[in-house]
C-alpha positions in Angstrom: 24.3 23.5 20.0 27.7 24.5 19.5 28.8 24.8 22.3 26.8 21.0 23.9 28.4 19.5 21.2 31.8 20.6 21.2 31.8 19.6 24.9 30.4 16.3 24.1 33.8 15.4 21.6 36.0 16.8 23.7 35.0 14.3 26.9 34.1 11.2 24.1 37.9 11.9 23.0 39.4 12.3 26.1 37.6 9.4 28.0 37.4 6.6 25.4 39.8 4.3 23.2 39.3 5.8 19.8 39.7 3.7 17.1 41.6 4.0 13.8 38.2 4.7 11.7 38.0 8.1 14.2 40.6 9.6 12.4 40.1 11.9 9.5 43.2 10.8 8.2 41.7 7.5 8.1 39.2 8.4 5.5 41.5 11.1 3.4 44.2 8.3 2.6 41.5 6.0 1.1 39.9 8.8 -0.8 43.8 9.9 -2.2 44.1 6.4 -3.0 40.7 5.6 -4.7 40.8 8.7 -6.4 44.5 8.2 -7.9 43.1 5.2 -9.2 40.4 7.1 -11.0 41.4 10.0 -11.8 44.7 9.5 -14.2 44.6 12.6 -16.4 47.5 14.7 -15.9 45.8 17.8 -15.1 44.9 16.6 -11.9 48.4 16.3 -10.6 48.5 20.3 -10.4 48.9 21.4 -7.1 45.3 23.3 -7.6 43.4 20.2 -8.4 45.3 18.4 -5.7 44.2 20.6 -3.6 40.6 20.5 -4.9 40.6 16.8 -4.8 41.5 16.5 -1.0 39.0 18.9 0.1 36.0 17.1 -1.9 35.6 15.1 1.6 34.9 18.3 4.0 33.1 19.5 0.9 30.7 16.6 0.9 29.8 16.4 4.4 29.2 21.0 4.7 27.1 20.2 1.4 24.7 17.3 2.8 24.7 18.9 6.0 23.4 22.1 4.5 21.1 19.8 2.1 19.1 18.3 4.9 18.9 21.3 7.2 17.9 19.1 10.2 18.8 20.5 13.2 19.5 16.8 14.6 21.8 15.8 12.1 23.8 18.8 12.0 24.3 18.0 15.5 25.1 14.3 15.4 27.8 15.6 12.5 29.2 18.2 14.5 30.1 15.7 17.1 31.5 13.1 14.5 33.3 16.0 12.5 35.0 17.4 16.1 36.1 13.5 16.6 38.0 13.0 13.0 39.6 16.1 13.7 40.7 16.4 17.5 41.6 13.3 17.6 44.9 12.9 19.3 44.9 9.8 21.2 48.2 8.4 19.2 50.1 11.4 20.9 48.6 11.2 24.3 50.2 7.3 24.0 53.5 8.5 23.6 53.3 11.4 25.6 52.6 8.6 28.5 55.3 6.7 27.4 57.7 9.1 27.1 56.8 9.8 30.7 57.1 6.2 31.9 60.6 5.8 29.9 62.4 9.2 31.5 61.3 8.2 34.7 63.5 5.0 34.7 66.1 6.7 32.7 65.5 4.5 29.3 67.0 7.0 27.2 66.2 4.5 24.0 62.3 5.0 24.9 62.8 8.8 25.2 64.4 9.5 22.1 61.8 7.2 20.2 59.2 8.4 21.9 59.8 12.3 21.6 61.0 12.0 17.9 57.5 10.5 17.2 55.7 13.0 19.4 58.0 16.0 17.0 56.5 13.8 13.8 52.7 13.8 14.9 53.5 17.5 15.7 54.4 17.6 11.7 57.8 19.2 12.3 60.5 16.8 11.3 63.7 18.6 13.0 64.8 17.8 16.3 63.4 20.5 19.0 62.1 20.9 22.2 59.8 18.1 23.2 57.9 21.3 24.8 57.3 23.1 21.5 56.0 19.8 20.1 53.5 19.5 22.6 52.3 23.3 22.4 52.1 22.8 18.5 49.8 19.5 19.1 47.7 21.1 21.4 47.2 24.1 19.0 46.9 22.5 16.0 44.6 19.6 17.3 42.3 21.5 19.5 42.5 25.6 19.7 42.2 25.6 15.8 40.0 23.1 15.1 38.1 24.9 17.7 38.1 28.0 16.2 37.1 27.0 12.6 34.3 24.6 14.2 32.8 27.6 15.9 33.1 29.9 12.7 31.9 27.6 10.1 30.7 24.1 11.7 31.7 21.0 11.0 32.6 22.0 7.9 35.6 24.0 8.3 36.5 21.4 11.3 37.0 19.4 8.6 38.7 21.6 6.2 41.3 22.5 9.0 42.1 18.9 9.4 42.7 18.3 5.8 44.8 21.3 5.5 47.0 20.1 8.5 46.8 16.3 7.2 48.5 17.5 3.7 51.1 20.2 5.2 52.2 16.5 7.3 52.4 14.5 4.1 53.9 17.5 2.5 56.8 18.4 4.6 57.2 13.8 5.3 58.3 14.2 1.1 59.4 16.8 0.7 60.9 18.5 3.5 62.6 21.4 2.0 59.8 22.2 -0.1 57.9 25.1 -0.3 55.0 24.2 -1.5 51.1 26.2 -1.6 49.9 23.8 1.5 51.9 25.4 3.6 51.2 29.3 2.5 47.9 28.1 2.6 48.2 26.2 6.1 50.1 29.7 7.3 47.3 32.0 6.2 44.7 29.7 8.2 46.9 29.9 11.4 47.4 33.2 11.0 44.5 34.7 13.1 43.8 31.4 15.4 47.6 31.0 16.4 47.4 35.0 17.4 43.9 34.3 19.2 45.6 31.2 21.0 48.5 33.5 22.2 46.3 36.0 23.4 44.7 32.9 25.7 48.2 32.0 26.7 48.2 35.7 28.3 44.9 35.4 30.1 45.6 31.7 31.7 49.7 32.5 32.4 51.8 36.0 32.7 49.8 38.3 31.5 52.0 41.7 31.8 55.7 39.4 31.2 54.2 37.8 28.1 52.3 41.1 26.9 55.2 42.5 25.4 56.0 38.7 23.3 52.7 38.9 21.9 52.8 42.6 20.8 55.8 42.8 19.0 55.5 39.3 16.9 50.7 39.7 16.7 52.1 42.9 14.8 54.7 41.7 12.6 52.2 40.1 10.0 55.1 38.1 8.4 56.1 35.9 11.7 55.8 32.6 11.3 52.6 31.2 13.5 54.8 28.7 15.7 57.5 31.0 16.2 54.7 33.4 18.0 53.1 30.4 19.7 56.5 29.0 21.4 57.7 32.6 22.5 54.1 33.7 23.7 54.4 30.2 26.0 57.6 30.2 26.8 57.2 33.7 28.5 53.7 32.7 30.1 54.5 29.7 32.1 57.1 30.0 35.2 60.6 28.5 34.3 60.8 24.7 36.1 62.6 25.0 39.5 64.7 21.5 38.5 66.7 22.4 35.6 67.6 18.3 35.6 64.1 17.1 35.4 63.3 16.1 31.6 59.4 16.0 32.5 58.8 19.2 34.0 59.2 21.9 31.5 57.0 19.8 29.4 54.9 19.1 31.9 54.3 22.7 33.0 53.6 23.8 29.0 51.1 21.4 28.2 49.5 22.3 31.9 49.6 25.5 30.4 47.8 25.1 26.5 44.7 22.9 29.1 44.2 25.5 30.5 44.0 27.8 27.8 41.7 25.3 25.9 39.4 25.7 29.1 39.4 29.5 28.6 38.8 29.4 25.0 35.4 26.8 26.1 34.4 29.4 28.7 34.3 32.2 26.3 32.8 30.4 23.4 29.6 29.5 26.6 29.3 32.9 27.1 29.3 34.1 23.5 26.6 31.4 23.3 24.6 32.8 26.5 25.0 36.5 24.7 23.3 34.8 21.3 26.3 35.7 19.8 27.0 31.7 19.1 24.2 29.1 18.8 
């Protein structure tokens, strides 16, 4: 069940138009604002009970999903949790666009376009437009694969929450350093070495190897730090150093491929009985 309805989200977000109520996001700014209206005492501003508060959400939907233990259900919310959580239709837009506007040389379009692809991304400093699509991938996909697979729809959902308030986080306040983020690093800290490890299998195994070793064993590395240098040694360098689409282009062929890897092995942990 799993793995049938992880396959189902990923083709239902990939083929269709998704609309704005098919983002978690959607539903976690009207429950911050509903809730802010309600729930005035100060003790709820700590950064604990802020945190609490956000997660009620993911916490409702595990909770009825374990209440009604119907095997139909779970899977009709499995597919609905997977869609409020992958969904990254708003940077596939202006991944297309920032295609179309480098291809006619409207440098405008390409700067807009790639500083709102760095902001989805949730990294406010100019970068590569590279990194921010590796970081999309992983943090839209390969994670919320991972904790789907681990924990259901339910930790789908917490994922997404904990990346929705690390975004809001670092749009305030972006020197802070705040819990979010410790607690947004500790739950990358095993996927973002398990992606890298895919990056290996589905690019240059024995010149990436060595990249992967030396930062998966430093337990102190920040997670994107490993994801960019993992990539960066697993994909071939573009042969037109000019061409402002390729490099890009060559990553995110790269993270698709990897995110078909990761959906092999997940069937055949499911044909072993090890997933169900």
């Amino acid at each position: 069940m799993v793995l049938i309805a992880l396959l189902i989200a990923l083709s239902v977000e990939r083929l269709y138009h998704s609309p704005a109520f098919l983002h978690w996001s959607f539903y976690l700014e009207r429950w911050q604002r509903w809730s802010s209206a309600r729930l005035k005492n100060e003790k709820w501003e700590s950064e604990p009970l802020q945190l609490v508060r956000l997660l009620i959400p993911a916490l409702v939907v595990g909770f009825l999903v374990v209440l009604l233990d119907n095997l139909m259900v779970t899977f009709i919310v499995s597919i609905l949790a997977l869609l409020l959580a992958i969904n990254c239709e708003p940077a596939r837009k202006d991944y297309k666009a920032y295609l179309k506007a480098a291809n006619r040389g409207d440098e405008q379009q390409v700067n807009e376009r790639q500083l709102a692809l760095t902001e989805f991304a949730g990294r406010h400093q100019p970068q590569q437009l590279s990194d921010s699509l590796i970081w999309i991938n992983y943090r839209q996909y390969i994670a919320v694969m991972f904790y789907f697979v681990l924990f259901g729809s339910f930790g789908a959902l917490v994922y997404a929450t904990l990346r929705y308030a690390e975004n809001r986080i670092e749009e305030q306040e972006p020197e802070s350093d705040k819990p979010w983020q410790q607690l947004v690093w500790f739950a990358d800290w095993v996927p973002v070495r398990l992606s890298a490890f895919g990056l290996l299998v589905v690019g240059h195994f024995s010149r990436a190897l060595p990249v992967w070793l030396q930062h998966s064993l430093n337990p102190q590395v920040n997670p994107d730090k490993l994801l960019f240098d993992v990539a960066d040694k697993a994909e071939d360098t573009p042969q037109h150093a000019d061409d402002r689409t390729e490099h890009a282009a060559c990553q995110l062929r790269l993270m698709r491929r990897q995110q078909i890897f990761w959906v092999c092995v997940i069937a055949a942990l499911t044909l072993a009985g090890w997933v169900s």
